[in-house]
Each structure stands twice: as C-alpha cells, then as structure tokens.
C-alpha positions in Angstrom: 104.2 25.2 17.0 104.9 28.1 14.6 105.6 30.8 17.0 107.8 28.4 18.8 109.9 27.2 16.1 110.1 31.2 14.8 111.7 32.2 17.9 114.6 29.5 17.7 114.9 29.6 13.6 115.1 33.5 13.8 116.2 34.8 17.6 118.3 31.9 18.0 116.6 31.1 21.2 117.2 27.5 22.9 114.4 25.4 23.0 114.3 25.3 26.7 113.9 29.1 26.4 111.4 28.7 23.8 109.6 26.4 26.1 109.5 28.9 28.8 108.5 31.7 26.6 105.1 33.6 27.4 103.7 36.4 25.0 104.1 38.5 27.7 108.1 38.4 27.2 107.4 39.5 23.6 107.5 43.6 23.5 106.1 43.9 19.5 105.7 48.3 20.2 109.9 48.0 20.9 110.4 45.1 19.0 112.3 42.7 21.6 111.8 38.7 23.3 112.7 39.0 26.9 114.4 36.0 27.6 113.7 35.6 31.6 116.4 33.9 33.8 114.0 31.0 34.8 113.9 30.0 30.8 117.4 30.6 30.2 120.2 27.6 29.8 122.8 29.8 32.0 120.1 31.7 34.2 121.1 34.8 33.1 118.6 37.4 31.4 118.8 38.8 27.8 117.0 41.1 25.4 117.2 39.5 21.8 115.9 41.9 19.0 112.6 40.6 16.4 113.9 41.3 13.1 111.9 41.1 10.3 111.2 37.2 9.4 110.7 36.6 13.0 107.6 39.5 13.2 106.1 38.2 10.6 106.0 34.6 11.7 104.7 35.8 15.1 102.1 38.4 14.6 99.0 35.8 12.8 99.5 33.9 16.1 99.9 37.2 18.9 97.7 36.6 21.8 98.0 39.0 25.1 99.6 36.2 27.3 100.3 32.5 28.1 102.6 30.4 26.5 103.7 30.8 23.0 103.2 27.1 22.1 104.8 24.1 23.3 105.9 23.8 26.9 107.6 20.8 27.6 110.0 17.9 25.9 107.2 15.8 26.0 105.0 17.8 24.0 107.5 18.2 21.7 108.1 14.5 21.3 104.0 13.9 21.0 103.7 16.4 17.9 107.0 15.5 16.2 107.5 11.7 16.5 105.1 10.2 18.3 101.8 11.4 16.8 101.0 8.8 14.2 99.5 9.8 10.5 99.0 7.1 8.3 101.4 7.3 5.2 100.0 6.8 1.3 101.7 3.2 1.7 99.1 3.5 4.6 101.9 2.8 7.2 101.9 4.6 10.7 104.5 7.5 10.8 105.9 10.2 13.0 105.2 13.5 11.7 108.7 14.1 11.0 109.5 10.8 9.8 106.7 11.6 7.3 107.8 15.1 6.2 111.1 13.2 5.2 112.4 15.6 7.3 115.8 14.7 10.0 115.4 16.6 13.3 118.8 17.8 14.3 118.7 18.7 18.4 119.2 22.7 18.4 118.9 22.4 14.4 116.7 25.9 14.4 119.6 28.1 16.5 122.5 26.4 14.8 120.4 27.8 11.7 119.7 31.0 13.2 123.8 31.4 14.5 125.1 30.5 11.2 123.0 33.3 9.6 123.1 35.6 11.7 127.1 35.5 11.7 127.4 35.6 7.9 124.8 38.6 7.8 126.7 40.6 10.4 130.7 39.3 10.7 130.5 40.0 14.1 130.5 37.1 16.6 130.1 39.7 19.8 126.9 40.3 18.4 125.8 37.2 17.5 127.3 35.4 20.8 125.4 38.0 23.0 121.9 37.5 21.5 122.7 33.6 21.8 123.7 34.3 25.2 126.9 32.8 24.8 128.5 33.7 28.4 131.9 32.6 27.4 132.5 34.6 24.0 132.6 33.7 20.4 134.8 31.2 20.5 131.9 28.9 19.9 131.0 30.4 17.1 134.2 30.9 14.9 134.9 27.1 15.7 131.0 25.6 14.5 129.7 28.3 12.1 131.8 30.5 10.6 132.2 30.0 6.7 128.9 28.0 6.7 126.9 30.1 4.9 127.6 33.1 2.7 126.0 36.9 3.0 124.1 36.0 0.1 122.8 33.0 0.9 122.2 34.8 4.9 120.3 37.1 3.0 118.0 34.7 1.1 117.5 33.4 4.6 116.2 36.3 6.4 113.7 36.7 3.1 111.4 33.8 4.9 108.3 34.7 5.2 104.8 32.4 5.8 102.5 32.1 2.8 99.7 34.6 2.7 97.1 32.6 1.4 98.4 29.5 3.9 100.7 26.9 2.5 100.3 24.0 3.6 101.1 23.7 7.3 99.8 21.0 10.0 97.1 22.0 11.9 96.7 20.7 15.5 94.0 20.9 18.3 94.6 22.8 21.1 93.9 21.1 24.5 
C-alpha cells in the first residue's frame, strides 16, 4: 500500500489513477509517473514529475513491472475497513477505525494540491500535474490559503523511517 498512497500524497494522482498504475509507468533514470489515458479520470495522458518525498517513498518498494499495489476499490475497502484486528479492549476493528485515523475520499491529493500550491503560488502548475482540464479555478476556490510555504515545506521533508517505523505489514496474494 505504500507505493500507492506515495503517488496520491506526493504526485497528486487520483486513486483511480493510482489503481491503474504499473511500475512500468514510473521512469526513476528521468524522474516522471506516466499517467496513461486508460487510468486517467478525464482520459487524457499526463507526465507528473517525482520530487523528492515521493522517490524516496517508492524506491524500497521498485520492482521492473506490474502493479504498484492495490488495484481495485475493493481491495482498498478489504485493507482499510474491512480487515478486522482485534483492539487492546479486544474488540474487532477496521484498520483505520483502529489507527484512530478518518479516511477523507481523495484526502491524499487534496493533501498533495494544497501543498503543492503553497510551495509554488502557481495554480497552472499545480492544476496541470492534477490534470485539472478546466484550469485552476478549482484550486483557488478549495485550497488556496490552506497551508503556508512553511508549513508546504515541512511537508515535502516526509520521508519513511530508515530503520522501519512501525508500518502494517500485509501478505501478498
């Protein structure tokens, strides 16, 4: 899941697009995500940059090809709310319910737009790598004045945990 939740948290991709991504879509020699028209909301191709945070959230997980991680809605459902673990109270939880943690729908790009705005003040930039096709008006209406540049900046600081932190582990099918 953490290659697919890097790619929405920093390239501001859509989870459908996330869903859809393969490792063969990521360039790490030129540093880009080709987001293919197949994956895309508005079936229209794009080239989104990998800054930074988002290279060093992918590269422990880099494999030559396939998916990048989850695939479909339903296997997003199973991992976050619907795969049980059994609280300290020893009641049976979703794995967000038990992180204490609220899922807001998009919550990773709205993250991602809101940063990326206040780092760069410019909402042609930010609306093309969202693939926005009908200009920043979105943009200046949802997420300007949200965050700072300093508080952009602590953002794009993210980085995993060398020594691991403490992340959930899942079994691959």
């Amino acid at each position: 899941m953490v290659p697919w939740l890097a790619v929405q948290f920093f390239a501001g991709l859509r989870p459908g697009e996330a869903n859809g991504l393969k490792w063969e879509n990521i360039n790490f020699d030129e540093r880009f995500i080709r987001v293919t028209p197949e994956s895309s909301k508005v079936r229209a191709a794009r080239i989104v940059d990998i800054n930074d945070a988002l290279l060093a959230w992918l590269l422990p997980y880099r494999r030559p090809s396939g998916p990048i991680g989850i695939t479909t809605k339903s296997q997003f459902s199973y991992y976050m709310t619907k795969k049980k673990v059994i609280s300290e109270a020893g009641e049976k939880k979703g794995i967000i319910s038990e992180a204490g943690i609220t899922w807001i729908q998009d919550g990773p790009r709205k993250t991602f737009a809101t940063m990326h705005f206040a780092t760069y003040q410019d909402a042609g930039k930010t609306a093309a790598i969202l693939g926005h096709v009908n200009g920043a008006d979105v943009l200046y209406k949802h997420y300007r004045g949200l965050a700072t540049q300093k508080e952009a900046a602590q953002y794009w600081k993210i980085r995993p945990e060398a020594t691991g932190g403490a992340l959930l582990q899942f079994k691959t099918a």
